[in-house]
C-alpha positions in Angstrom: -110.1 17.8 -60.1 -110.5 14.9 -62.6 -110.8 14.1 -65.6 -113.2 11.8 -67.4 -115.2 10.5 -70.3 -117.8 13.2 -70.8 -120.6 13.6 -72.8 -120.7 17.4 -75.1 -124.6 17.2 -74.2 -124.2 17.5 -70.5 -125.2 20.5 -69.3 -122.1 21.6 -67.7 -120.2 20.7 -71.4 -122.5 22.0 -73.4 -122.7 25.2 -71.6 -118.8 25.4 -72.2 -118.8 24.5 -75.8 -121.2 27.3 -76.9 -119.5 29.8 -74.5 -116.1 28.2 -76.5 -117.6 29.1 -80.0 -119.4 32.6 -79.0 -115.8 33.8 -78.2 -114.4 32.5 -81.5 -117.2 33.6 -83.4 -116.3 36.9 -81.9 -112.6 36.5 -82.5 -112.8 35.1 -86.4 -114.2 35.7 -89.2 -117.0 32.3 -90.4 -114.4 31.0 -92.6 -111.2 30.7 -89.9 -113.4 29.3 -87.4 -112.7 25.3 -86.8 -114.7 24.4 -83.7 -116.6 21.2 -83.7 -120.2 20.9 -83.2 -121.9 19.2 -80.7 -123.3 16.4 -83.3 -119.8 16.3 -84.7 -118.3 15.6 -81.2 -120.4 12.6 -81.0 -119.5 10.7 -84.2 -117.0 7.5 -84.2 -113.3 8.3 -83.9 -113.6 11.6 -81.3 -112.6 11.1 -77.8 -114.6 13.9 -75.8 -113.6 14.7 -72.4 -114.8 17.2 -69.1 -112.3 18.2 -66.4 -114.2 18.6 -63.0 -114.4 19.2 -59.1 -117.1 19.3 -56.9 -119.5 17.9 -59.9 -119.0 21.0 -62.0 -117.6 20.8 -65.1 -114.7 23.4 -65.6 -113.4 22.1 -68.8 -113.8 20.7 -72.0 -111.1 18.6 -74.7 -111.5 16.5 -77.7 -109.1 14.4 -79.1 -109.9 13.1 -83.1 -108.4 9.8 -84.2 -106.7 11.3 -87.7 -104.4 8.7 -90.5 -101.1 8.6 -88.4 -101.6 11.0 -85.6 -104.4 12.7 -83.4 -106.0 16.4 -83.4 -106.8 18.5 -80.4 -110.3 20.0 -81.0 -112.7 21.8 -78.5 -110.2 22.6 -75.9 -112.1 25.4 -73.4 -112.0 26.1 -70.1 -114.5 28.1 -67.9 -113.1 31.6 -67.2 -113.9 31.3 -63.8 -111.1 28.2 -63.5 -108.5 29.1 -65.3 -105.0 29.4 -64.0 -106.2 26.3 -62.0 -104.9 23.4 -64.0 -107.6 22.2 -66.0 -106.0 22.9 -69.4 -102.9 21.3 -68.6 -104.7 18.5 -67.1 -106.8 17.8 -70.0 -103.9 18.1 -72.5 -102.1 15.5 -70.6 -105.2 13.4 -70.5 -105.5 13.9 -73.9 -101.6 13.1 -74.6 -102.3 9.8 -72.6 -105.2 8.9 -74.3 -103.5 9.4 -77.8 -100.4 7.4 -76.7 -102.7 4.3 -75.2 -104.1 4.7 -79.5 -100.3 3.9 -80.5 -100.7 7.9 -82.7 -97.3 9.2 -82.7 -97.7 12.7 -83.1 -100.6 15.5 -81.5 -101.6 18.0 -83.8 -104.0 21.2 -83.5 -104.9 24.4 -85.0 -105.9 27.7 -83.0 -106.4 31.1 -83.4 -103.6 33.6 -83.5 -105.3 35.8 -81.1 -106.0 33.2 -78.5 -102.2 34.5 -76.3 -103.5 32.1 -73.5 -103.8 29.3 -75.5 -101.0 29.7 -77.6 -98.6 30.0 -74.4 -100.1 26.8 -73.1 -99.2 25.1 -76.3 -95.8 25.7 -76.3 -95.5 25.2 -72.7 -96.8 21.6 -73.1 -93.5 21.0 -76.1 -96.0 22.0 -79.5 -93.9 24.1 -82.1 -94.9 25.1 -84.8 -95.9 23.1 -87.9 -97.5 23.8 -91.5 -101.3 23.2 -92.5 -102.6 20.0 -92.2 -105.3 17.9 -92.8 -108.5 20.2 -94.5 -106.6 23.0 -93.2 -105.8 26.4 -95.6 -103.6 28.8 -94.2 -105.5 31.5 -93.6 -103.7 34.3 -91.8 -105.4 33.6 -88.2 -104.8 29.9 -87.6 -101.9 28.7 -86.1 -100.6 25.2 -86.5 -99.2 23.3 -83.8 -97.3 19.7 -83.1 -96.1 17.7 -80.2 -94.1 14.1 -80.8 -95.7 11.5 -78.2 -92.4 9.1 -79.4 
């Protein structure tokens, strides 16, 4: 498996990212959901990334350049991979990406319901934090932060 540049257009991506937001538009109500859309993946200042093997694209990651640290966004992986990796490995990508920027600090918000997720998160050193950014607290996101000093 590897992980590279990736386009959200690509097929394989693209596929993901609307699988990604059917399952939170099933999950949240319109207001609590946070996903990024494909157009909004491809402005200046988000890093978009595919984990894949074999040419098929098993996961997707976004990391947004934010004022003094940098936000994990469309982080999905295909049902069919998981418990193969391909989170971890595009969190660390993502981790070494923000690093290489000089950000200090990873931030990202996700759903309360999302166990799998959540468990990953904390795995990988994020605790807790308050709102941030354009963020409310709304009763189903849950804030997260990881130092990279």
């Amino acid at each position: 498996m590897r992980v590279r540049a990736g386009d959200p257009r690509e097929p394989g991506a693209l596929a993901l990212l609307q699988a990604s937001h059917a399952l939170m538009e099933s999950l949240f109500p319109p207001e609590d959901n946070h996903y990024l859309s494909v157009d909004a993946l491809l402005v200046p200042g988000i890093s978009f990334f595919v984990a894949e093997a074999g040419g098929e694209v098993l996961g997707t990651a976004a990391l947004a350049r934010k004022a003094g640290y940098g936000e994990v966004k469309s982080m999905f992986v295909d049902p069919a991979a998981r418990g193969r990796g391909v989170a971890r490995a595009l969190l660390g990508h993502l981790e070494t990406e923000a690093r290489g920027m000089g950000l200090p600090l990873l931030r990202l918000e996700t759903g309360n319901l999302l166990e799998a997720a959540l468990a990953l998160y904390t795995a990988q050193g994020f605790r807790p934090c308050g709102a941030f950014g354009d963020y409310a607290v709304n009763g189903t996101s849950v804030f997260l932060e990881k130092p990279l000093e």
